[in-house]
LUMVEXNU-149688 format. One record per residue (C-alpha): x, y, z; residue number from 1; residue in one letter. Coordinates in nm, 4 decimals. Layout:
LUMVEXNU-149688
{{X, Y, Z}, NUM, a}
...
***
This chain:
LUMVEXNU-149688
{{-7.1655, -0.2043, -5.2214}, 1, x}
{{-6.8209, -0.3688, -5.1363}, 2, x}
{{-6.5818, -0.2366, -4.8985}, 3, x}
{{-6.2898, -0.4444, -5.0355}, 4, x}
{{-5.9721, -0.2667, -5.0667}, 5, x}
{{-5.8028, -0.3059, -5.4067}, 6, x}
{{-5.5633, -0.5489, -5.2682}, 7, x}
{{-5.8487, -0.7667, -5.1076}, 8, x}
{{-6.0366, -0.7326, -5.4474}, 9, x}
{{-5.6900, -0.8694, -5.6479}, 10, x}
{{-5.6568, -1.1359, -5.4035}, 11, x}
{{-6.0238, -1.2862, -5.4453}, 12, x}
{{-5.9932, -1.2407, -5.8226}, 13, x}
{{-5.6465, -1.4397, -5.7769}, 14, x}
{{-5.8886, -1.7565, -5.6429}, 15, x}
{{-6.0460, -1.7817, -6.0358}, 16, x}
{{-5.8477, -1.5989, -6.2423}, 17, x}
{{-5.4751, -1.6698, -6.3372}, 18, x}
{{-5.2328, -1.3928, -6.4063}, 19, x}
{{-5.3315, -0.9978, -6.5351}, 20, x}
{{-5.1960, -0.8541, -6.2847}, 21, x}
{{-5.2400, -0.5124, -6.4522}, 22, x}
{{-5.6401, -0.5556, -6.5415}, 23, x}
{{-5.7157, -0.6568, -6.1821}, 24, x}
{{-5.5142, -0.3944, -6.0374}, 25, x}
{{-5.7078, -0.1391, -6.2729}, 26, x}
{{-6.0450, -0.2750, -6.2144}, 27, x}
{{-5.9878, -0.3332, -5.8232}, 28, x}
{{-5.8819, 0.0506, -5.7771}, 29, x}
{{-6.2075, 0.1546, -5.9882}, 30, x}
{{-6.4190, -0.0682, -5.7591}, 31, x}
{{-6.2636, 0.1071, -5.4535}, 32, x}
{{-6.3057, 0.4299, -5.6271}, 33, x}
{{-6.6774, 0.3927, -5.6121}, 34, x}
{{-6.6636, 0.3352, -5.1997}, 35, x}
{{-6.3982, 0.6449, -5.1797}, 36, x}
{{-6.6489, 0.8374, -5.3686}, 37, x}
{{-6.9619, 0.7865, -5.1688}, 38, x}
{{-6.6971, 0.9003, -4.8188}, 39, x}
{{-6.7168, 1.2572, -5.0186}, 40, x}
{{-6.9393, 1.5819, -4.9282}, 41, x}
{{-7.2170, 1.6089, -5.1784}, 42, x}
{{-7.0603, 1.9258, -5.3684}, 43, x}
{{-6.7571, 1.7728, -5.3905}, 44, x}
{{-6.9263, 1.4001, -5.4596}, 45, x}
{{-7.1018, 1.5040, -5.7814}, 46, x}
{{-6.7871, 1.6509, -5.9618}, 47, x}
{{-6.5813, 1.2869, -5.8934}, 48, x}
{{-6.6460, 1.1202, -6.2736}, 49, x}
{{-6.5765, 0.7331, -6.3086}, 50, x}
{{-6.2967, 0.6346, -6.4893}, 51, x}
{{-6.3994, 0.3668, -6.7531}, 52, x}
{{-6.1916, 0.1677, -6.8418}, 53, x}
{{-6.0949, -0.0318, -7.1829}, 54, x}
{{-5.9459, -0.3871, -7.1379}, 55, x}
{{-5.7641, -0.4929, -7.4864}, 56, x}
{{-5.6455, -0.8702, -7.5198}, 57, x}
{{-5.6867, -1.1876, -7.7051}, 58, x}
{{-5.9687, -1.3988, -7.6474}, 59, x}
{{-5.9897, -1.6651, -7.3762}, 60, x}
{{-5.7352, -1.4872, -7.1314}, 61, x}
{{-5.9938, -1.3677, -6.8664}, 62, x}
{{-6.1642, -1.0516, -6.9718}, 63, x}
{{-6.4883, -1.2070, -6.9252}, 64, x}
{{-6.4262, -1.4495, -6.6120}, 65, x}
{{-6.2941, -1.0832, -6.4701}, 66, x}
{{-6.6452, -0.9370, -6.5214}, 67, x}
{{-6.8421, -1.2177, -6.3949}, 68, x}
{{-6.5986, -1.2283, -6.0463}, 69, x}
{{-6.6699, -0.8765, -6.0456}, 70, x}
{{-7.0299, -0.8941, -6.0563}, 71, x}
{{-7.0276, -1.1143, -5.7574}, 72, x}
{{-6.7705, -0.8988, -5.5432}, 73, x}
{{-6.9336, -0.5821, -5.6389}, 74, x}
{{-7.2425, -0.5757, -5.4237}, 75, x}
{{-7.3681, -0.3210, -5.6520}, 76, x}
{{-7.6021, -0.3205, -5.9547}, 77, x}
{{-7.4041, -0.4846, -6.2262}, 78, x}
{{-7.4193, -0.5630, -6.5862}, 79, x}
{{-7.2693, -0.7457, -6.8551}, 80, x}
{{-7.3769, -0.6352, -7.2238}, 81, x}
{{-7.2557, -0.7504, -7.5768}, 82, x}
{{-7.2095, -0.4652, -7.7547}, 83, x}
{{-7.2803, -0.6584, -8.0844}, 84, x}
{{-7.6766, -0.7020, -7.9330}, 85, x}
{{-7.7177, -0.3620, -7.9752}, 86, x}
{{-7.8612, -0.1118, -8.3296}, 87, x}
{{-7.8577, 0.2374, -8.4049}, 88, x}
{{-8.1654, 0.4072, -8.2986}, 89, x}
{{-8.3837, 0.3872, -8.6247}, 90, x}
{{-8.3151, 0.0237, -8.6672}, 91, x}
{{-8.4947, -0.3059, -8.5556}, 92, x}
{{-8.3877, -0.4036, -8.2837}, 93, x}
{{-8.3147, -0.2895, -7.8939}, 94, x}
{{-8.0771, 0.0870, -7.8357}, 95, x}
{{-7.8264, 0.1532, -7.5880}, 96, x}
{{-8.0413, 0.2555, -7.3835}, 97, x}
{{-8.1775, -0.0680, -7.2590}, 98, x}
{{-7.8633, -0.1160, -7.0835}, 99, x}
{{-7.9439, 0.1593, -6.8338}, 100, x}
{{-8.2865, 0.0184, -6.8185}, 101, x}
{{-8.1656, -0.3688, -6.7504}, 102, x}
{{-7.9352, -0.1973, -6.4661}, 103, x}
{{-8.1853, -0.0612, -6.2996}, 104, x}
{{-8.4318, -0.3804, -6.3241}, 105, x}
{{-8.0996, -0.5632, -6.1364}, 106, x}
{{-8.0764, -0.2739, -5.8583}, 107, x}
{{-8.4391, -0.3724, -5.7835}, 108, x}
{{-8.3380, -0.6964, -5.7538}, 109, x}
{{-8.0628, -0.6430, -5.5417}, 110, x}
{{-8.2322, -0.3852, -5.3266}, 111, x}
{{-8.5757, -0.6157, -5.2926}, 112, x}
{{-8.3768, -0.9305, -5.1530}, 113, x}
{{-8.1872, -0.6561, -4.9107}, 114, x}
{{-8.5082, -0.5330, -4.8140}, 115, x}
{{-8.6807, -0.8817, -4.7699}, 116, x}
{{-8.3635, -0.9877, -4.5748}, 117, x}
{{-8.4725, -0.7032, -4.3310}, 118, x}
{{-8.8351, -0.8275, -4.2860}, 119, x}
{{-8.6921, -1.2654, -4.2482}, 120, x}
{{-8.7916, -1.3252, -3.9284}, 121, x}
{{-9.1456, -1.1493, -3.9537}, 122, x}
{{-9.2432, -1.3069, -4.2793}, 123, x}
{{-9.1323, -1.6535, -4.1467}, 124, x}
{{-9.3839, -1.5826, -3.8696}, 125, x}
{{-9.6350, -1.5016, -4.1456}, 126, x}
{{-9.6040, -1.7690, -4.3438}, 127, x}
{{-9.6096, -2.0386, -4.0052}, 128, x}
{{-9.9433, -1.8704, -3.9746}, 129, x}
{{-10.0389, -1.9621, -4.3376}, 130, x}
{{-9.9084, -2.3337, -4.3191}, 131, x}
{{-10.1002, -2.3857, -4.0304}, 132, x}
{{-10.4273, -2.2465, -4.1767}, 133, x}
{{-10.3769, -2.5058, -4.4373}, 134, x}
{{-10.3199, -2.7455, -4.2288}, 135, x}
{{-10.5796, -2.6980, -3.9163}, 136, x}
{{-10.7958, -2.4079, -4.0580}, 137, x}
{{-10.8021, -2.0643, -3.9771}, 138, x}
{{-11.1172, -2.1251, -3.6854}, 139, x}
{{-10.8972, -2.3912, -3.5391}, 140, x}
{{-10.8767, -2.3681, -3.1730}, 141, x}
{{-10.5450, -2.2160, -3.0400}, 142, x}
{{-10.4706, -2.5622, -2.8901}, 143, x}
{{-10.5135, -2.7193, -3.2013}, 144, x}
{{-10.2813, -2.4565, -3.3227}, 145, x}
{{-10.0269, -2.4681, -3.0796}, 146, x}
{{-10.0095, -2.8469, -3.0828}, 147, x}
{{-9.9642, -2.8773, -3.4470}, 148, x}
{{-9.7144, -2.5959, -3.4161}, 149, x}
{{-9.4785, -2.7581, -3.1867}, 150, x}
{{-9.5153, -3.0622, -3.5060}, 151, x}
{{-9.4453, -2.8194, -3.7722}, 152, x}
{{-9.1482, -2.6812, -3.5743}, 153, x}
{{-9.0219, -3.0418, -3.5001}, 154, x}
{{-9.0111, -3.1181, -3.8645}, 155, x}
{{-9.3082, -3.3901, -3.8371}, 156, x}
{{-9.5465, -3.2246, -4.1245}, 157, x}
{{-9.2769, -3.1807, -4.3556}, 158, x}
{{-9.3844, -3.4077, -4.6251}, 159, x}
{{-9.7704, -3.3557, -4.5852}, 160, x}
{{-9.9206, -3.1930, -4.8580}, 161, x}
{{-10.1544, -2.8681, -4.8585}, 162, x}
{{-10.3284, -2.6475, -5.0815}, 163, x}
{{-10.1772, -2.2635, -5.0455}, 164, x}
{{-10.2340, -1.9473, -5.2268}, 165, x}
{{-9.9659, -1.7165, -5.3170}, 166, x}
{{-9.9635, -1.4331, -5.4978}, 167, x}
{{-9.9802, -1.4589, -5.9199}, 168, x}
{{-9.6584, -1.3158, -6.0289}, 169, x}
{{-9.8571, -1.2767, -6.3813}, 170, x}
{{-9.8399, -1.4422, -6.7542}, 171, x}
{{-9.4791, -1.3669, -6.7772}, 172, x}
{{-9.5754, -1.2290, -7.1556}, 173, x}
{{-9.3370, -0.9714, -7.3582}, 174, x}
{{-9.3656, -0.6174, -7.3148}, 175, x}
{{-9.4113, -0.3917, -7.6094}, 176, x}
{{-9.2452, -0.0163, -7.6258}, 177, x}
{{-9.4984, 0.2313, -7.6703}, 178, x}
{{-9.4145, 0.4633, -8.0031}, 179, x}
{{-9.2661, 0.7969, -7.9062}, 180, x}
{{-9.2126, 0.7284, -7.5571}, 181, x}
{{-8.8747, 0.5461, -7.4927}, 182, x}
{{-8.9062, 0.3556, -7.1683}, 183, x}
{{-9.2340, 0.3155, -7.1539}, 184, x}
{{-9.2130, -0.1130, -7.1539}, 185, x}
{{-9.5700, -0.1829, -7.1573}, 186, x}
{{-9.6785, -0.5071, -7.1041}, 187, x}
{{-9.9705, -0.7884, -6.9397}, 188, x}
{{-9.7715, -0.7634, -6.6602}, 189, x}
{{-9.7756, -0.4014, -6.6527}, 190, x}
{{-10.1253, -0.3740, -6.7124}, 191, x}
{{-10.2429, -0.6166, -6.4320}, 192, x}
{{-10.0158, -0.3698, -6.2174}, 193, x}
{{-10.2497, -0.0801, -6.3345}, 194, x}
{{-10.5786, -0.2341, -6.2347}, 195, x}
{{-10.4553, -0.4521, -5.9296}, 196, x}
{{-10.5824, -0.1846, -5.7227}, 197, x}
{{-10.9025, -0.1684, -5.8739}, 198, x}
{{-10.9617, -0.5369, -5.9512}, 199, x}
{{-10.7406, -0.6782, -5.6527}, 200, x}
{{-10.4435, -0.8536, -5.6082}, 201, x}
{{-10.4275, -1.1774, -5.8339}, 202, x}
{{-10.3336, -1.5252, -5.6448}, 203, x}
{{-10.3418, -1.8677, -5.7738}, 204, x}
{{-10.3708, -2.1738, -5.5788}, 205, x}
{{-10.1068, -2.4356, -5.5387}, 206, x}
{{-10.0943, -2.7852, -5.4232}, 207, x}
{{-9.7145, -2.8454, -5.2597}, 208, x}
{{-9.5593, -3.0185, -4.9204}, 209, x}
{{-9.5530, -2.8500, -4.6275}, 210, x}
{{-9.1345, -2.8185, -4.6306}, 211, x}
{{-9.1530, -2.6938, -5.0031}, 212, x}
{{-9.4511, -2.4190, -4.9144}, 213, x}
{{-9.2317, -2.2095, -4.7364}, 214, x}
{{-8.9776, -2.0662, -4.9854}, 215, x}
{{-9.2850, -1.9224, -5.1430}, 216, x}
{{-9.5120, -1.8260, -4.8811}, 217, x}
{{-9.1963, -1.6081, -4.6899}, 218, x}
{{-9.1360, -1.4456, -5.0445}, 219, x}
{{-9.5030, -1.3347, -5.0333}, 220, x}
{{-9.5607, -1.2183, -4.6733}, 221, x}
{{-9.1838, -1.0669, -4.7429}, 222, x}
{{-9.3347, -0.8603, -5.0273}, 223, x}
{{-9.6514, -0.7626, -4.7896}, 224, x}
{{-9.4079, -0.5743, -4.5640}, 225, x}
{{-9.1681, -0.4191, -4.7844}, 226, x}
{{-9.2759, -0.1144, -5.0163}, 227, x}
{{-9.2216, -0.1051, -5.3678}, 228, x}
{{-9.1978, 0.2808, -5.4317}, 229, x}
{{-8.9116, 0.3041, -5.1364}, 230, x}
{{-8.7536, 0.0238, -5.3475}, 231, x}
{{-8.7496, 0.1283, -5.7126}, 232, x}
{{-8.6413, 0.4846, -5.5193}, 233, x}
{{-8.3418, 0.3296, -5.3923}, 234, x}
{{-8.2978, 0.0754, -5.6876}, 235, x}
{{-8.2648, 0.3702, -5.9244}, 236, x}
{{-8.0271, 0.6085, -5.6185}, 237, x}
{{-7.8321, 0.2758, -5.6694}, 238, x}
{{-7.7657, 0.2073, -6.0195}, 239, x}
{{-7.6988, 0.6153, -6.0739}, 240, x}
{{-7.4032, 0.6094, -5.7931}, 241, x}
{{-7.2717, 0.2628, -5.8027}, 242, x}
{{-7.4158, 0.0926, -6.1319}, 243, x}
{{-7.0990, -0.0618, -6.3331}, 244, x}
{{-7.1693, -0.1643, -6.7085}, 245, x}
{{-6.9121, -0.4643, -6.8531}, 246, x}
{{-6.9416, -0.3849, -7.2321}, 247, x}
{{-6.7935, -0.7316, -7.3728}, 248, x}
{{-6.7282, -0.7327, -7.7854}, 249, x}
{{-6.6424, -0.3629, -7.8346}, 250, x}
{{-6.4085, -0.4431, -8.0970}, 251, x}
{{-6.7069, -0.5614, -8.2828}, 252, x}
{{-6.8551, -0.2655, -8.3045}, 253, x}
{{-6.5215, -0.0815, -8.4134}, 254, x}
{{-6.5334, 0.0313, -8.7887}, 255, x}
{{-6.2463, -0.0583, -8.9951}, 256, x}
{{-6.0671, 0.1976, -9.1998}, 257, x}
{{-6.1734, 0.1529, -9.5826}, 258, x}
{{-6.4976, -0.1094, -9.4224}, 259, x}
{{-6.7749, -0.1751, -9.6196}, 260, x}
{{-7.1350, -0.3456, -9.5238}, 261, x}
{{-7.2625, -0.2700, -9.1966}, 262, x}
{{-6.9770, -0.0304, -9.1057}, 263, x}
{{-7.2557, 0.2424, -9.1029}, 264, x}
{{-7.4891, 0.0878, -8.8934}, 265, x}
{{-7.1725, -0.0020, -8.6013}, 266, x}
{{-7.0776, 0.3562, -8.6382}, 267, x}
{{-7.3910, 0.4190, -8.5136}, 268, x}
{{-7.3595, 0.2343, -8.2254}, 269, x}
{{-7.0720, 0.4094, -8.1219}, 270, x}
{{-7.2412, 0.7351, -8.1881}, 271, x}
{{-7.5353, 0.6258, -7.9285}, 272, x}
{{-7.2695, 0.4773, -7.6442}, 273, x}
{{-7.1477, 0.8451, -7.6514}, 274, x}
{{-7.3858, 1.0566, -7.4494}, 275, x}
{{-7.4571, 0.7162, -7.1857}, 276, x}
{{-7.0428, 0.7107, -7.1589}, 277, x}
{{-7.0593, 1.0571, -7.1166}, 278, x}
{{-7.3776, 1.1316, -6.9198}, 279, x}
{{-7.7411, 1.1233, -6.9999}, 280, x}
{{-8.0334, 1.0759, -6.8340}, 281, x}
{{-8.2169, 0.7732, -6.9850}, 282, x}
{{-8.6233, 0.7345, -6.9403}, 283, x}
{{-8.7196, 0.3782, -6.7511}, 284, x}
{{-9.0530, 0.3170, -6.6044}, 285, x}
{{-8.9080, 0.3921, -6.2602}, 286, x}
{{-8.8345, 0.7302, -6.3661}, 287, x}
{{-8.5541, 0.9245, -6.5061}, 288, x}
{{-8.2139, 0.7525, -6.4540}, 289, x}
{{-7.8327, 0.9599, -6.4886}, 290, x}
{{-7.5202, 0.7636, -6.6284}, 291, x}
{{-7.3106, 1.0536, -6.5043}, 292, x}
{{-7.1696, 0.7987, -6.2504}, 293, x}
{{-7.1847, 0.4896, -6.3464}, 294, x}
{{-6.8507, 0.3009, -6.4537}, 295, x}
{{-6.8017, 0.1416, -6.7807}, 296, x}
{{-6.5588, -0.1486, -6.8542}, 297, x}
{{-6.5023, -0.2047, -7.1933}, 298, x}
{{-6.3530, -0.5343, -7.3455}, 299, x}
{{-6.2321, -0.6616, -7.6611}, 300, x}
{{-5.9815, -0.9056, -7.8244}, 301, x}
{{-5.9743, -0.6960, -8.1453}, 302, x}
{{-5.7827, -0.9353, -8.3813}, 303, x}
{{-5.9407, -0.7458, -8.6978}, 304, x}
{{-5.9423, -0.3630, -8.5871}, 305, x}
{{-5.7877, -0.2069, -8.3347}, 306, x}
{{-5.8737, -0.0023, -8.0514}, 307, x}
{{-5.7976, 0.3579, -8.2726}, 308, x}
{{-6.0686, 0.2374, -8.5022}, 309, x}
{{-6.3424, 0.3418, -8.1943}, 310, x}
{{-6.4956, 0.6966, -8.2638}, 311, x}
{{-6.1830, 0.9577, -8.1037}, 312, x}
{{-6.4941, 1.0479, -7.8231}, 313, x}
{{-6.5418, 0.6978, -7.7477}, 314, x}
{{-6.1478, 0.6496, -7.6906}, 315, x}
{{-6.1659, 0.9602, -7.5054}, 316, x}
{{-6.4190, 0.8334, -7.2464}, 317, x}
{{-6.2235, 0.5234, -7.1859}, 318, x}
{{-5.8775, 0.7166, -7.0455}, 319, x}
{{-5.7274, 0.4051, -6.8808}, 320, x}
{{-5.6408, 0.0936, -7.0982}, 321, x}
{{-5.5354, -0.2327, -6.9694}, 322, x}
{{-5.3828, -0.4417, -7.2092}, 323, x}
{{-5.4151, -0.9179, -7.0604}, 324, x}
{{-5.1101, -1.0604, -7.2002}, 325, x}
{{-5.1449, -1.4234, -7.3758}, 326, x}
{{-5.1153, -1.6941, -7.1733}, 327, x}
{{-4.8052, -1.9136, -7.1603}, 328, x}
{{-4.7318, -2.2686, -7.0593}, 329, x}
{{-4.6665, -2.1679, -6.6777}, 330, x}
{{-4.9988, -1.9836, -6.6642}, 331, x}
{{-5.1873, -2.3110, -6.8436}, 332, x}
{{-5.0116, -2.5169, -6.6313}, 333, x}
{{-5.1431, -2.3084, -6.3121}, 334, x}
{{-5.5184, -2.2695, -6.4573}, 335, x}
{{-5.5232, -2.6656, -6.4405}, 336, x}
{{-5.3890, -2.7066, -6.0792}, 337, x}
{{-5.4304, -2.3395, -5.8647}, 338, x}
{{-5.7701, -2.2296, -6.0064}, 339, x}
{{-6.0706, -2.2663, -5.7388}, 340, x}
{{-6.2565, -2.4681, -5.9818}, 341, x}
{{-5.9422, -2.5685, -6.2156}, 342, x}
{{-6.0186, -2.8364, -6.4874}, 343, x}
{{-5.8783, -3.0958, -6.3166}, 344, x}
{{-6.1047, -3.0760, -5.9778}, 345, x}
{{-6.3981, -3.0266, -6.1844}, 346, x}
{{-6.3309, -3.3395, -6.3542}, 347, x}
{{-6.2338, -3.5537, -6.0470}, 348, x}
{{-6.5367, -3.4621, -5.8864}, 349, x}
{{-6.7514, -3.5920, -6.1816}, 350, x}
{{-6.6022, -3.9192, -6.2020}, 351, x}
{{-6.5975, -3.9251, -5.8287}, 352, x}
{{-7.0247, -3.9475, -5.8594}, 353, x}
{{-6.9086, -4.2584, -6.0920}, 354, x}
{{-6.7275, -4.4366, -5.8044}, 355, x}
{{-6.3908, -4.3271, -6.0575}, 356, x}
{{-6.1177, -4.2524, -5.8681}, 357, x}
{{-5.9392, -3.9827, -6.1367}, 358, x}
{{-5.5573, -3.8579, -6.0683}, 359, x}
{{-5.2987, -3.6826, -6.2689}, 360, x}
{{-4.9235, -3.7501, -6.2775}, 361, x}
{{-4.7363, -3.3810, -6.2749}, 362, x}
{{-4.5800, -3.5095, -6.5949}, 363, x}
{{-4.9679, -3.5151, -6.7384}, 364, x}
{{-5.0084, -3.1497, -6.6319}, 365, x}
{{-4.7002, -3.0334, -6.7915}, 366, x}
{{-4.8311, -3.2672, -7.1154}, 367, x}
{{-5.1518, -3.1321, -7.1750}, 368, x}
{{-5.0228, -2.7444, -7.0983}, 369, x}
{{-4.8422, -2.7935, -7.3583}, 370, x}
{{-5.0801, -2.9390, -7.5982}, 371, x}
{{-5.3044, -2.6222, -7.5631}, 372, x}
{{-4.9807, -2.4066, -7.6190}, 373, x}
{{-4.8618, -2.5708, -7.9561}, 374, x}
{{-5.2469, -2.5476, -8.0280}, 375, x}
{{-5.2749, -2.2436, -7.9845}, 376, x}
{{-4.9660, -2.1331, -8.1421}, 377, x}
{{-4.9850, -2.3378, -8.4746}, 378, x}
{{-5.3741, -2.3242, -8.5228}, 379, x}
{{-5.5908, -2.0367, -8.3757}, 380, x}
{{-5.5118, -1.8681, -8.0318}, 381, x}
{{-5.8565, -1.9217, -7.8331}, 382, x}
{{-5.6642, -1.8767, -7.5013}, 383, x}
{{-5.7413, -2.1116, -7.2069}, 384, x}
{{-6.0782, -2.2579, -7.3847}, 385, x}
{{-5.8335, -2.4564, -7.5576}, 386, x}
{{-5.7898, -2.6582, -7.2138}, 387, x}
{{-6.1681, -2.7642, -7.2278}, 388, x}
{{-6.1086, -2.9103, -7.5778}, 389, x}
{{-5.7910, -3.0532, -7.5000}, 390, x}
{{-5.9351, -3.1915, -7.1346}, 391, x}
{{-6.2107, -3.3493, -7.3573}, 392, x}
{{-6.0234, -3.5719, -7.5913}, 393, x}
{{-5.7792, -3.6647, -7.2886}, 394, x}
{{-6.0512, -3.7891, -7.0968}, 395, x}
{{-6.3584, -3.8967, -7.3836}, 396, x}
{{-6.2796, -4.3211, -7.3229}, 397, x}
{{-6.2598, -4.2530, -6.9578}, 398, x}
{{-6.5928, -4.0678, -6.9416}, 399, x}
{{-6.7890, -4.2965, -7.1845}, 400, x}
{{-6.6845, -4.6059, -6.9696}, 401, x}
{{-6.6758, -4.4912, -6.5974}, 402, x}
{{-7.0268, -4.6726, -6.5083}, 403, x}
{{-6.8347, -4.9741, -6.5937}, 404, x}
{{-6.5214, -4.9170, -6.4047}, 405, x}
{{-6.6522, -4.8100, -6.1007}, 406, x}
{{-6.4512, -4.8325, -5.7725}, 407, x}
{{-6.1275, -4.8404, -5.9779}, 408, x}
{{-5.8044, -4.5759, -6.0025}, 409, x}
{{-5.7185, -4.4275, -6.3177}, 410, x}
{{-5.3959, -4.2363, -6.3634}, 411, x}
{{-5.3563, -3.9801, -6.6167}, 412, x}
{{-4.9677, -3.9179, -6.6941}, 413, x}
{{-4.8055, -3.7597, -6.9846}, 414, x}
{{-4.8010, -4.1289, -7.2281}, 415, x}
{{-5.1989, -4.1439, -7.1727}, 416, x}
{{-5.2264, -3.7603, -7.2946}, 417, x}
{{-4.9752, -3.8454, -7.5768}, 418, x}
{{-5.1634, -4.1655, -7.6893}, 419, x}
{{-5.5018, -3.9413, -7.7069}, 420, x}
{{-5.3699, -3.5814, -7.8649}, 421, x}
{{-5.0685, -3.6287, -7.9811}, 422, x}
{{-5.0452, -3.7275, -8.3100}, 423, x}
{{-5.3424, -3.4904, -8.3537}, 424, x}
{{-5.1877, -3.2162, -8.1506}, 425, x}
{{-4.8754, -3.2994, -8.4045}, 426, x}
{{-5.0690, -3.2242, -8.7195}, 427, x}
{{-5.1560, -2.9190, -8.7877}, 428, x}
{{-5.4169, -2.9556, -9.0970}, 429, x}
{{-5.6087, -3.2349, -8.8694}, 430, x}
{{-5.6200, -3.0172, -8.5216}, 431, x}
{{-5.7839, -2.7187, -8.7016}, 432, x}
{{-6.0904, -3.0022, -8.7252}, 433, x}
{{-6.0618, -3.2185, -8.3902}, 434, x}
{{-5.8832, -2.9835, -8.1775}, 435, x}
***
């Protein structure tokens, strides 16, 4: 879990994401919240409730990219859901509850490569072992051994190939749930896991080069040393205290007043978020789970209802909202240049693998921000996706012909960009089609 103070937290989210001030702030002092929290004695630990949180804005002006920079600073068991994926329990197709259960299956993730981590250096002395029984034989003389030791270590055997066995990770077939018992994800793979004991553990034997072997081999002797109860223990200890659920598309599941069709059905939805907002315990196949602590972001651009058309209880259990503002030409124009991977570097460095030396004039930036502003204005506001669309017209000659022009300069100023969007950019009835 991250020790980032909110203002460390805002500053890395500043590297990606341009502008809300206000949603980073909120979503940097509920990350910190979770690290205060744990600081607490137990008594006092357990009465400390998350404060979800309810981000409201159009589409395309970082809700999303503020989730997935999230999951990567967290450090905890994260997950981002579409609420639209989700029925009513009664209907075809998967509940609520599989959230909870998905969490969990990404603590064990994160607390398995924390664990195998722990066990590097022993495993890499495992699987040396291994690579040289493939290579010399497990009888081999310890001279033998050492000498082609001191070649595996030297990088000489790298490219020879030899037959290794690993374990079989299984058929990689769907579970199925089993009627009555929620949780219960039953499955080939959980079925070999029943009778491995019995049967024995399955391997399979692969043919591979020496330098390629040993990704796989340290995952296996890594897995021989670590053990899987004190994992899925900690996994679920994990995802209870410091899980974080991004629920993207809530607005989608918001009935409109006077709504007919399926308005039932994402009532319904609503009605099962409730308790896992709230608290529940949910039934996985690592054992009971509680929600009582895990935090819930909630995003949506709602264009069509509004955020008083979620159930009163589901408002309720969101107390702080966070509304992104639109984006204006300043921020466009900053998304192309200041951005960590802006546009414009992603697009240099592709023509760079062409031998295409790409550059923009400042004039060019200032052109196409505000292509994607009148765009967005006069047509449909889609936020800063609108650069990618834009970025693609600008540059569609250029990237059809750059194996032919390779080792030249190109410069990009504000007549190119007017030559390639403008008079489509200009009318209105043709840019709802191109652009």
């Amino acid at each position: 879990m991250t020790t980032f103070s909110p203002r460390e937290i805002v500053s890395e989210l500043d590297r990606f994401i341009i502008g809300q001030h206000e949603a980073k702030r909120a979503v940097a002092i509920a990350l910190r919240n979770r690290w205060r929290r744990q600081q607490l004695d137990e008594d006092l630990r357990d009465e400390v409730m998350p404060k979800n949180i309810l981000m409201i804005g159009p589409t395309g002006v970082g809700k999303t990219e503020i989730s997935r920079r999230l999951a990567k600073l967290a450090g905890a068991p994260f997950i981002k859901v579409e609420a639209t994926k989700f029925t009513e329990v009664g209907y075809v197709g998967r509940d609520v509850e599989q959230i909870i259960r998905d969490l969990v299956e990404v603590g064990i993730g994160l607390v398995r490569e924390k664990k195998r981590a722990e066990v590097q250096a022993k495993a890499h002395a495992g699987a040396e072992e291994r690579v040289l029984d493939a290579l010399v034989g497990a009888t081999a003389s310890p001279a033998t051994r050492d000498s082609f030791r001191k070649k595996l270590r030297a990088g000489e055997m790298d490219d020879k190939e030899i037959d290794i066995e690993i374990a079989d990770s299984g058929s990689g077939m769907p579970g199925f749930e089993v009627p009555g018992m929620p949780g219960a994800n039953v499955g080939i793979l959980n079925l070999s896991e029943m009778f491995g004991k019995a049967m024995g553990s399955r391997t399979k034997k692969v043919r591979t080069t020496v330098k390629a072997s040993y990704p796989d081999l340290i995952r296996d002797e890594s897995d021989k040393l670590i053990d899987n109860e004190a994992i899925q223990r900690e996994a679920v200890r994990s995802a209870e205290n410091d899980g974080i659920v991004f629920l993207d598309e809530i607005d989608k599941i918001a009935a409109r007043e006077g709504g007919m069709g399926a308005g039932v059905s994402r009532e319904g939805v609503q009605r099962d978020l409730l308790p896992l907002v709230e608290g529940t315990t949910v039934s996985t196949k690592y054992g009971p789970v509680k929600t009582d602590h895990i935090l819930f972001i909630a995003s949506g651009a709602f264009h069509v209802s509004k955020p008083s058309d979620l159930l009163p209880e589901l408002q309720g259990r969101l107390p702080i909202r966070v509304e992104l503002k639109p984006l204006t030409k300043e921020d466009f124009r900053r998304i192309l240049t200041e951005t960590e991977a802006s546009l414009i570097r992603q697009y240099k460095a592709l023509m760079a693998t062409e031998e295409l030396d790409l550059d923009f004039t400042e004039d060019a930036i200032d052109a196409l921000a505000d292509v994607a502003v009148k765009l967005n204005t006069s047509v449909e506001n889609i936020g800063a996706r609108r650069l990618q669309t834009v970025m693609e017209r600008v540059l569609d000659d250029i990237s059809f012909n750059a194996p032919d022009r390779g080792g030249s300069k190109v410069l990009i100023d504000s007549a190119y960009v007017a030559e390639h969007v403008g008079e489509i950019a200009a009318d209105a009835d043709l840019s709802r089609y191109i652009l």
